[in-house]
C-alpha positions as CSV (number, residue, x, y, z in Angstrom):
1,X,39.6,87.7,171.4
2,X,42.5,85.6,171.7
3,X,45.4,86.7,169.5
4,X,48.2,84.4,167.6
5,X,51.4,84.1,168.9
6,X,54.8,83.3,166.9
7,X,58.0,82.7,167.9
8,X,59.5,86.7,167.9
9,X,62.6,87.1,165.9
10,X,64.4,89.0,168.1
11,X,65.3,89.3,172.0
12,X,62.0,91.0,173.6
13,X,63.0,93.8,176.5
14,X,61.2,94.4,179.7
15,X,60.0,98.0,178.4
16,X,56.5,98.8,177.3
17,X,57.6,99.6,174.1
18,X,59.4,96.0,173.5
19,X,55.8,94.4,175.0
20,X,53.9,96.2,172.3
21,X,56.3,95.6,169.5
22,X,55.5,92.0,170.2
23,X,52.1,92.7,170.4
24,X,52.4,93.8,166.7
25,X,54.7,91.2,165.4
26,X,51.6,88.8,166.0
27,X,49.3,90.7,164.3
28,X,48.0,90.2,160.4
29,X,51.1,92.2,159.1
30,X,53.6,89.9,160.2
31,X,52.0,87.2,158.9
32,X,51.6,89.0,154.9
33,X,48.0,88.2,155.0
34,X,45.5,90.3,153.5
35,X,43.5,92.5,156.9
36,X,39.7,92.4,157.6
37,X,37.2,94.9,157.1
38,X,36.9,97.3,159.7
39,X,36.4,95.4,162.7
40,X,35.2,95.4,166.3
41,X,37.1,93.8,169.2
42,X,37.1,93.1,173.0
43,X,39.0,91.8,176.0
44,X,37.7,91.9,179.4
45,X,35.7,95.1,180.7
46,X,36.2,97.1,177.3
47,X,35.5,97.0,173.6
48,X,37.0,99.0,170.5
49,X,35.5,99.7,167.1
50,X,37.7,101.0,164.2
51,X,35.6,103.4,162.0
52,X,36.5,104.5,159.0
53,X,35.1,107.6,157.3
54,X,35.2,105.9,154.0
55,X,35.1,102.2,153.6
56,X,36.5,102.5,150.0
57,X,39.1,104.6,148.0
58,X,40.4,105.7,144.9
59,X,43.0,103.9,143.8
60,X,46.1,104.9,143.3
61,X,44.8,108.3,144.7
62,X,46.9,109.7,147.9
63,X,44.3,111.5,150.6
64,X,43.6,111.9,153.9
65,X,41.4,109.4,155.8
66,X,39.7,109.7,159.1
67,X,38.9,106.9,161.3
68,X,37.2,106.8,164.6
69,X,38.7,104.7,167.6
70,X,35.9,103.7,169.9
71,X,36.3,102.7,173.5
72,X,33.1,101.4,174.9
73,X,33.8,100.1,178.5
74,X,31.0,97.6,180.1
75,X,27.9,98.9,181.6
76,X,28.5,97.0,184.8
77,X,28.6,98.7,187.8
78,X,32.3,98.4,189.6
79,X,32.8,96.0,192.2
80,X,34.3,97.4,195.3
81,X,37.3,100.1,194.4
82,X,40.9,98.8,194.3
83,X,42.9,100.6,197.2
84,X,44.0,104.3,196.1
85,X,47.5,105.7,196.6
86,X,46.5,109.5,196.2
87,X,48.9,112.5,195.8
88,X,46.9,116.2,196.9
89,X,49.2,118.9,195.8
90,X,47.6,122.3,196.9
91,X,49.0,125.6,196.0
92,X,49.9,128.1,199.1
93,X,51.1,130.7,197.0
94,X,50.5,134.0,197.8
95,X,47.7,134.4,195.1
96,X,45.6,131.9,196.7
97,X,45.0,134.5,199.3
98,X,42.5,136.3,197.1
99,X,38.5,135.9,197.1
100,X,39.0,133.1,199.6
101,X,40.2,131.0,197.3
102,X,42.6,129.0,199.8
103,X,39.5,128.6,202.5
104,X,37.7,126.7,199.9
105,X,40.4,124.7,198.7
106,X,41.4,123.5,202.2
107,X,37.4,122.8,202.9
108,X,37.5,120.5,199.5
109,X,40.7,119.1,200.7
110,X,39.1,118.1,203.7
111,X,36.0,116.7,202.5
112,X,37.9,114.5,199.8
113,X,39.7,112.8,203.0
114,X,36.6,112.1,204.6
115,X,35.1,110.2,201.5
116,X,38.1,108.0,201.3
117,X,37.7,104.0,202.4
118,X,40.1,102.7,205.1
119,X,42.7,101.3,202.7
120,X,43.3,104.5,200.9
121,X,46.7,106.5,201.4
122,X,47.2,110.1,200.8
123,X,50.5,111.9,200.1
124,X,49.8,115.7,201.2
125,X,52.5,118.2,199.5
126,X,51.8,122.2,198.9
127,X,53.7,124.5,197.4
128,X,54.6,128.2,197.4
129,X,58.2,129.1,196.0
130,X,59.1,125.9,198.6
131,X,57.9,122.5,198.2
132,X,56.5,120.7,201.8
133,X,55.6,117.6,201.7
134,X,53.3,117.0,204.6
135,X,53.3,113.6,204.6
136,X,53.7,110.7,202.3
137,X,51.1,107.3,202.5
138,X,48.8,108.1,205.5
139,X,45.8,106.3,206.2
140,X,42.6,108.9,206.1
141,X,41.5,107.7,209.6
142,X,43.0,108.1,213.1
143,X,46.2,109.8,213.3
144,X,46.8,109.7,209.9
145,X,43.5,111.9,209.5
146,X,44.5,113.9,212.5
147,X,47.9,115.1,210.7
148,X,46.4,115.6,207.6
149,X,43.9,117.4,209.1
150,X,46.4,119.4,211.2
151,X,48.7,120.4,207.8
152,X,46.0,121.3,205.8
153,X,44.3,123.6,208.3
154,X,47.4,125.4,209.3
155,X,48.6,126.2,205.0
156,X,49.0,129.8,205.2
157,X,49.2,131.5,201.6
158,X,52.7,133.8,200.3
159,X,55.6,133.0,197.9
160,X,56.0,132.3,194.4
161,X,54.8,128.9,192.6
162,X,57.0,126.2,192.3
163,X,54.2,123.7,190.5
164,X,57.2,121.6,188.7
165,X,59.1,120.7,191.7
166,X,55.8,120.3,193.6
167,X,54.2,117.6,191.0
168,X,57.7,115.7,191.1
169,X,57.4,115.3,195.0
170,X,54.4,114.3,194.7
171,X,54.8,111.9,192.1
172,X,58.3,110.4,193.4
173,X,56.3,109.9,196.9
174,X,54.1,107.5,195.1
175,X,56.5,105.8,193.1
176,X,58.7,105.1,196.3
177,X,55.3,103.6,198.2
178,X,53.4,101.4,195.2
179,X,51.7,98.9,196.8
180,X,50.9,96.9,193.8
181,X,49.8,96.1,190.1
182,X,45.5,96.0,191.3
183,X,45.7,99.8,193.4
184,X,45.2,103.3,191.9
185,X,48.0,105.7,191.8
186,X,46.4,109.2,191.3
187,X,47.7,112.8,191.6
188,X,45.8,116.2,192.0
189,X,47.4,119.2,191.5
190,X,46.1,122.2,191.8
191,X,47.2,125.9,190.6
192,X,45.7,129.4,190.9
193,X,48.9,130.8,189.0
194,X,51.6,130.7,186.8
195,X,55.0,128.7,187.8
196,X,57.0,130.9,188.2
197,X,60.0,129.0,190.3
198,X,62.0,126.3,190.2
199,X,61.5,124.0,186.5
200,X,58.3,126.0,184.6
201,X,59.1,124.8,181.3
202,X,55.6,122.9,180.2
203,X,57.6,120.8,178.2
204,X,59.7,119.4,180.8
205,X,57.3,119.4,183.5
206,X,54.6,117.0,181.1
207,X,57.3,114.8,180.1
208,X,57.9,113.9,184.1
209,X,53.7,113.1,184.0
210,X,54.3,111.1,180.6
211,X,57.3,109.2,182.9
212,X,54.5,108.8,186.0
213,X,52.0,107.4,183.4
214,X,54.2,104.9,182.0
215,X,54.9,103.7,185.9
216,X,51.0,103.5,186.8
217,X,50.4,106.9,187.6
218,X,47.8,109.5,186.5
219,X,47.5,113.0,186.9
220,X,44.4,115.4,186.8
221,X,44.9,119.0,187.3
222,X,42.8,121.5,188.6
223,X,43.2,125.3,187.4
224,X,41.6,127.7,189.7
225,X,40.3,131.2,188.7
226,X,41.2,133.3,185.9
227,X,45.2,133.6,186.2
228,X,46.8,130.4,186.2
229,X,48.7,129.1,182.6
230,X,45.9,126.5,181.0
231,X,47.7,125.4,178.4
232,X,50.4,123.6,180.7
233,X,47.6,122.3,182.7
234,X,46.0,120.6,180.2
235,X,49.4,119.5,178.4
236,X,50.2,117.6,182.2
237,X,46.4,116.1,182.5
238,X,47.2,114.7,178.7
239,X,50.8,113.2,179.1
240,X,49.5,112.1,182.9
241,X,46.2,110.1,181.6
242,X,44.3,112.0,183.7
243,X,41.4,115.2,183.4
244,X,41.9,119.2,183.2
245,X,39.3,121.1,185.1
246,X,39.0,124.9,184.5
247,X,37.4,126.3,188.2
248,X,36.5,129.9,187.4
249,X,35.0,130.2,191.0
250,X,36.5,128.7,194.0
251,X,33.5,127.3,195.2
252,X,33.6,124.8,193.1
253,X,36.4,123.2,194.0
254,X,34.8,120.4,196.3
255,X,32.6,119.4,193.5
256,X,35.2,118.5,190.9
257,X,36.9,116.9,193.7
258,X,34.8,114.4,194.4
259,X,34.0,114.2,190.7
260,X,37.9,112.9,190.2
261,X,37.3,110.2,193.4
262,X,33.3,109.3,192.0
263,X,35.5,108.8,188.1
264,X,38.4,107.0,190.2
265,X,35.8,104.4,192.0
266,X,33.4,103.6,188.6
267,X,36.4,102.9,186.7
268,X,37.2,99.7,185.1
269,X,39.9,100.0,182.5
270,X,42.8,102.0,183.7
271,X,46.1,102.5,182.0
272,X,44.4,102.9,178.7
273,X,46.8,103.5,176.0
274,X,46.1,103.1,172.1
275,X,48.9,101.9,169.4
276,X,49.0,102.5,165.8
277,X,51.6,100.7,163.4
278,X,50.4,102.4,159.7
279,X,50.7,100.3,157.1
280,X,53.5,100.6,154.2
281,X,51.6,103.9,152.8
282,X,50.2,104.9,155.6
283,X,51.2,108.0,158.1
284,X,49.6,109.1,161.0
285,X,49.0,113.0,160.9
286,X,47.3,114.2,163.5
287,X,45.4,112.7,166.8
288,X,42.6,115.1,168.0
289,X,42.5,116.2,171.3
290,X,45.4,113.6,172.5
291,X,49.2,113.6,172.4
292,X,51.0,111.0,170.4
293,X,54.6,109.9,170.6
294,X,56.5,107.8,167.5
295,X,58.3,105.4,168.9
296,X,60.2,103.2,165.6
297,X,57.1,104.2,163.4
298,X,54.2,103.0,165.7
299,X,52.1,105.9,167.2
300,X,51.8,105.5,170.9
301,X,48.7,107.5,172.3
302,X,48.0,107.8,175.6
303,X,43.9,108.1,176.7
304,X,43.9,107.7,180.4
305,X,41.1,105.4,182.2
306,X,37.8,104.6,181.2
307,X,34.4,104.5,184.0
308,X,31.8,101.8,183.7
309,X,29.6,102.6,180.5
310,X,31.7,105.1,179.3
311,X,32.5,105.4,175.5
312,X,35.4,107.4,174.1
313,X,35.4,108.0,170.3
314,X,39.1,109.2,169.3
315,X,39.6,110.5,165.7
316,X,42.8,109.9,164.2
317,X,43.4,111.8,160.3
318,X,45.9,109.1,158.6
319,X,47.6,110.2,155.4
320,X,47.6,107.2,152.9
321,X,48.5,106.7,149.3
322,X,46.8,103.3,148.4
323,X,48.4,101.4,145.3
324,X,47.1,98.8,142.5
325,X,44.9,96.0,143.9
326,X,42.3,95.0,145.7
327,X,42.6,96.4,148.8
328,X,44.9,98.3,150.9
329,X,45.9,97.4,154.0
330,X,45.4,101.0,156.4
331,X,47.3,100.6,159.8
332,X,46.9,97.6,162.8
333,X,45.1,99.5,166.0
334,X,45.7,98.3,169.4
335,X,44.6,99.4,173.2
336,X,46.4,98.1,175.6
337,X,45.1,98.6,179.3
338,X,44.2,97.1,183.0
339,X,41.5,95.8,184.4
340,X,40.6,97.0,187.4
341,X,38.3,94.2,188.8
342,X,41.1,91.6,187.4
343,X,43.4,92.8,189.9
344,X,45.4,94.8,187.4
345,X,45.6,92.6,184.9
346,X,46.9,93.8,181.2
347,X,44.3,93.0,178.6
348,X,44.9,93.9,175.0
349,X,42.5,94.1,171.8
350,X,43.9,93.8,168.7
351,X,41.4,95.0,165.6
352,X,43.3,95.5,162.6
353,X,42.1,97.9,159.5
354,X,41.8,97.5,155.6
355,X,39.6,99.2,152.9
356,X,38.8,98.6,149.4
357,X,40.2,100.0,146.1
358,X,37.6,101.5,143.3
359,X,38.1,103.6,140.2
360,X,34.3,104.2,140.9
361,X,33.6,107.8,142.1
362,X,30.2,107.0,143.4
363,X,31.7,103.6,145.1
364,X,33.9,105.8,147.0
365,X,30.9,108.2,148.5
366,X,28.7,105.3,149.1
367,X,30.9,104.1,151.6
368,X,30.9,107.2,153.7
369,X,29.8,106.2,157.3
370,X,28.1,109.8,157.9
371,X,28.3,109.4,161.9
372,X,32.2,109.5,161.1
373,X,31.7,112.3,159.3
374,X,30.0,114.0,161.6
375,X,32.4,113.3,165.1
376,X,35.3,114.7,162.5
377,X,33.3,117.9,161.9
378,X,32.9,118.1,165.6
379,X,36.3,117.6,166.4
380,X,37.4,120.0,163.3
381,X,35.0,123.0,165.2
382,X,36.8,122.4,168.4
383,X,40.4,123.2,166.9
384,X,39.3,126.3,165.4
385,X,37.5,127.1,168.8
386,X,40.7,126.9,170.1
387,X,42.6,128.8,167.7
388,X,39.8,131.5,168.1
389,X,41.0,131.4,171.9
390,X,44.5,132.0,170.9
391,X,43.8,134.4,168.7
392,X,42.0,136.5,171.3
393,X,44.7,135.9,173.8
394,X,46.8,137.4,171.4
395,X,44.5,140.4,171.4
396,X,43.0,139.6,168.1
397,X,39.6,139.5,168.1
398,X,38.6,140.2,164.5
399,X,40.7,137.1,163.7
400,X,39.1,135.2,166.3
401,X,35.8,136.2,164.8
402,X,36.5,135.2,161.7
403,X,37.6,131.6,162.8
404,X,34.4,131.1,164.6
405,X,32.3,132.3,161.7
406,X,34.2,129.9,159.2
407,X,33.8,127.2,161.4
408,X,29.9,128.3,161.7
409,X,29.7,128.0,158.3
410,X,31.3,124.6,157.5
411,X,29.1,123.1,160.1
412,X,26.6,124.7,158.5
413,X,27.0,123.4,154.9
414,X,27.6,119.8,157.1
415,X,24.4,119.7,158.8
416,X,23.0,120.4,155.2
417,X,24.6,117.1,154.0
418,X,24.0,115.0,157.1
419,X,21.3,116.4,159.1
420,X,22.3,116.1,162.7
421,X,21.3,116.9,166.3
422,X,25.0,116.8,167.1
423,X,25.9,119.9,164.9
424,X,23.2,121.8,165.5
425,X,24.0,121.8,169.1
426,X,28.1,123.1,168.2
427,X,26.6,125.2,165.7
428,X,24.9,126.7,168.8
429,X,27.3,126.7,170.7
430,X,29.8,128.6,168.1
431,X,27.2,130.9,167.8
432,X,27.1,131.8,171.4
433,X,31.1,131.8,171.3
434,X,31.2,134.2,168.2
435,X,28.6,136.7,170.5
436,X,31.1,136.2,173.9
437,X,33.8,138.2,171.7
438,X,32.5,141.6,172.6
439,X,32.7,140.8,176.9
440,X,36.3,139.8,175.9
441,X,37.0,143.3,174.4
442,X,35.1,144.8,177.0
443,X,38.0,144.0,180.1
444,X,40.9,141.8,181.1
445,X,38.8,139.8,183.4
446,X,36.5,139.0,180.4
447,X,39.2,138.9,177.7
448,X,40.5,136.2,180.3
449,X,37.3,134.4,180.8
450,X,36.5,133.5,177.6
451,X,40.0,132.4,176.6
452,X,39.7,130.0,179.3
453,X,36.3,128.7,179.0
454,X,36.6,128.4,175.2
455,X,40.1,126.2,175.5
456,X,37.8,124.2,178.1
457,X,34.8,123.6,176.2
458,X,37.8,122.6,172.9
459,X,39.4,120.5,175.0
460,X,36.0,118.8,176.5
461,X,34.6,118.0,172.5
462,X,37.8,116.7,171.7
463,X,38.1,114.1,174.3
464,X,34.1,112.9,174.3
């Protein structure tokens, strides 16, 4: 899709932001045309569909609409991968001692270096309450294997948990040694515990992984066992484009590691990013399962990388007030990314959104597109699974109950309405989450359990 360019009105800056102003001052709104119906675009290895949940409104009527952002990436299988720059940032702290936990990890550390291809480089750093970084851009193969080797062998666990200052090595090392536009910048980090040393604020330390996104860099953490703080893991994996992975057993460590390098070698689009500019009555409210940032009243959302026949749907609640007319022009949506087999070159797909006015009631629920319907539903029981979670953290588990069972029943009364196989499987699975309350009373390992396995599974509907 090839979009129009005019003459901008105004000197264009370097920054992203500047680069996706002007993407905007191209689009349908600048030129004070009436938009298209909802509408499917694409540009290289990836596709997006704008769904809304109701293809017509009441006029004059304020309410809140739903739309669905669909990433479809090609069902191609990837060409060779680009060259990876990859940060390991392994936690030595004195917790990792327990149940063998640091054997495993150093076992999974090990096997990751032996999967990666010639032209990878690996920036080793671990971390108790002092940060060592162990080496910064070594080849996985002759001595540069040999010392990696040799550090990760000799980690010894004790000390506190310095995770900030240990993800800021990690991700200065890679800044300082970018190789180019077409390789993979990538950090793991991984935590047993809670930082406890050095900058812990969550806040702080996701706005340095929002700052290594905007330069190329992603960040997937690993949370291992039943102690470490999820919520700021999952708060860095969102502001870093990358994945959260809750590890209840150590074990398991090597498997989700070379789940992160199998995602790292299908993917196509990298660097994904969605932007929303609302129309005149139009206000973004709330993003499900993704951080947004306003930047001079366009939504930026970050959404990470896409593998080869992957599909993302994204639902985004807009507020809108629609006036007299015709139609009403909703918001212009556009996704921004690189492609990986293009060297790293920026693609962007530009589908712009408008609905229809009625008076007509029944005009209004004709236009329902019921698989809408039913990811918002989804999404909806994921938030109250995680509010349930909180709840319970909180030591509240008649609250937590009664979350679950609301959301039970509004899936409930959905499936009624738009038969589904979708929510019968989360009404399933909310079933089985309202009977895990009683373990959760039972001890602190359960009450732990279950908080973090139900903030997983939220997270993991959110982001499908």
């Amino acid at each position: 899709m090839k979009t129009r360019i005019h003459r901008p009105t105004r000197l264009i800056s370097l920054c992203l932001f500047a680069a996706l102003c002007l993407v905007f001052a191209t689009s349908a709104f600048a030129g004070g045309k009436a938009l298209q119906p909802a509408t499917s675009a694409r540009s290289g290895p990836l596709g997006m569909s704008v769904l809304p949940q109701h293809t017509v409104l009441k006029a004059t009527t304020g309410r809140d609409l739903n739309v669905v952002l669909r990433l479809q990436a090609d069902n191609t299988a990837p060409g060779a991968r680009p060259p990876l720059d990859l940060a390991v940032v392994i936690d030595r702290s004195g917790s990792m001692s327990s149940g063998g936990k640091i054997q495993q990890v150093k076992q999974a550390a090990l096997n990751l270096i032996d999967r990666l291809g010639r032209d990878d480089r690996v920036t080793l750093v671990s971390y108790d309450h002092i940060v060592t970084v162990h080496g910064r851009g070594l080849p996985p193969w002759g001595k540069g294997r040999d010392r990696l080797r040799h550090a990760i062998l000799g980690m010894q666990p004790g000390g506190m948990t310095a995770l900030g200052p240990a993800l800021v090595k990690a991700i200065d090392a890679l800044r300082q040694g970018q190789r180019g536009t077409g390789e993979l910048q990538h950090v793991l980090l991984l935590s047993d515990g809670l930082a406890n040393t050095g900058e812990s604020r969550p806040p702080v330390i996701a706005a340095r992984a929002a700052e290594a996104w905007r330069h190329g860099i992603s960040v997937s953490t690993l949370g291992v066992g039943l102690d470490y703080n999820e919520d700021l893991m999952t708060r860095v994996a969102d502001h870093g484009g990358g994945r959260y992975h809750f590890i209840k057993e150590a074990r398991e460590v090597s498997s989700v590691l070379a789940d992160e390098l199998d995602g790292l070698s299908a993917t196509v689009a990298r660097g994904v990013e969605i932007a929303i500019r609302p129309g005149r009555n139009t206000r973004v409210v709330q993003v499900f399962g993704y951080p947004f940032e306003v930047r001079n009243d366009v939504a930026i959302i970050p959404v990470g990388s896409l593998r080869s026949g992957q599909s993302r749907d994204i639902v985004v609640r807009l507020a809108v007030e629609p006036g007299a007319g015709d139609n009403f022009e909703v918001a212009a949506f556009m996704t921004r990314f690189r492609a990986v087999a293009e060297d790293g070159k920026t693609h962007v797909i530009d589908a712009p959104l408008t609905v229809a006015l009625s008076d007509d009631d029944n005009a209004v629920r004709a236009s329902e597109d019921t698989e809408v319907t039913v990811r918002v539903a989804d999404v909806e029981s994921a938030t109250s699974l995680e509010e349930a979670a909180r709840d319970a953290e909180a030591g509240d588990f008649d609250q937590a109950r009664v979350k679950i069972r609301g959301s039970i029943d509004d899936l409930r009364a959905q499936q009624r309405k738009t038969p589904s196989p979708r929510l019968e499987k989360k009404i399933k699975a909310m079933e089985e989450a309202e009977a895990g309350i009683s373990a959760a009373r039972g001890s602190a390992s359960g009450r732990k359990s279950y908080i973090k396995a139900q903030k997983a599974q939220a997270y993991s509907d959110q982001k499908l």
